[in-house]
C-alpha positions, -999 to 999 in steps of 0.1 A, spaced: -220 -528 67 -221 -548 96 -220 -584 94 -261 -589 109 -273 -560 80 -253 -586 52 -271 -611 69 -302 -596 65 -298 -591 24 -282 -624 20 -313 -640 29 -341 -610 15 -364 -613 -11 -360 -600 -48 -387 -581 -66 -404 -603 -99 -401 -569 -119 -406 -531 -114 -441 -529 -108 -436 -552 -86 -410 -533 -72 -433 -499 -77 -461 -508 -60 -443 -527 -25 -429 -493 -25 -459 -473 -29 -477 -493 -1 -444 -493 20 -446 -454 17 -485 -451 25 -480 -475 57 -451 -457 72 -467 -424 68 -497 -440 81 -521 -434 60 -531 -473 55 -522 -498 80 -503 -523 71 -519 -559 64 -491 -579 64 -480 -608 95 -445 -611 114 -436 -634 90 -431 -617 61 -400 -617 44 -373 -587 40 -368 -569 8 -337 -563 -12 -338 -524 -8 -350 -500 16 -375 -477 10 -348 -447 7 -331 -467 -17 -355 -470 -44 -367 -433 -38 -330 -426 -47 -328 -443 -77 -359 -430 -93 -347 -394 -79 -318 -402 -97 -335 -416 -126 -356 -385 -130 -324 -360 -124 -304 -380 -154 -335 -372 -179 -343 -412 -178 -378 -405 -163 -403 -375 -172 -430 -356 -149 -456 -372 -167 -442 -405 -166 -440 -401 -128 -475 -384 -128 -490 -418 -139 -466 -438 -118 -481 -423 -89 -517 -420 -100 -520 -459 -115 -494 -473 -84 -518 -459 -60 -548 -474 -76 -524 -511 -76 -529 -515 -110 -509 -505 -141 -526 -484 -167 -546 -511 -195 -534 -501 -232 -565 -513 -245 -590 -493 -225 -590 -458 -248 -587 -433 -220 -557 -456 -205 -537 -458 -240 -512 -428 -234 -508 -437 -200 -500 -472 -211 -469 -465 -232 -452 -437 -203 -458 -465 -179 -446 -492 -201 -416 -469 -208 -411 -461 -174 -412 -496 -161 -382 -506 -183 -364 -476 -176 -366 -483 -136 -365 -525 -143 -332 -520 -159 -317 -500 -135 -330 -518 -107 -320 -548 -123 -284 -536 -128 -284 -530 -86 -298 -566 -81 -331 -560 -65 -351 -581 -95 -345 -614 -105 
């Protein structure tokens, strides 16, 4: 790692949690595929990870058993509506607990990499 790239993650921004996490990475995919454009000025600060790193880890996550198809099913479908499925709203409940699950699974191990604070 050169000495500008330690630099750069010295000073970069942690995530709150992992939806947190989840969604700036859902958005970050969306923009650089182009789908959306992105809404954000010069000034924004840089993030802990890249992009490839957190698709790594939940690869990862999902190869080690940690992380189900359905739980990524709802991952995808609720992080690209921005919101987290509501465990009070009947149709959301089962969704609810795979994202809840999820989210610890993947704020743990993001967590243990220091991307959250």
């Amino acid at each position: 790692m050169t000495s500008q790239t330690a630099q750069t993650f010295i000073n970069a921004e942690k995530f709150q949690n992992a939806e947190q996490l989840w969604f700036w990475f859902l958005y970050s995919k969306s923009v650089r595929a182009g789908y959306i454009h992105s809404h954000t000025n010069a000034n924004q600060s840089r993030r802990i990870c890249e992009l490839i790193d957190v698709e790594t880890l939940i690869t990862k996550l999902y190869l080690a058993g940690r992380i189900s198809d359905e739980q990524l099913r709802i991952m995808k479908q609720f992080g690209d509506k921005r919101r987290a499925p509501h465990q009070y709203i009947w149709t959301e409940n089962k969704a609810a607990a795979l994202w809840r699950d999820a989210m610890n699974t993947l704020q743990h191990a993001a967590a243990t990499r220091g991307w959250i604070d």
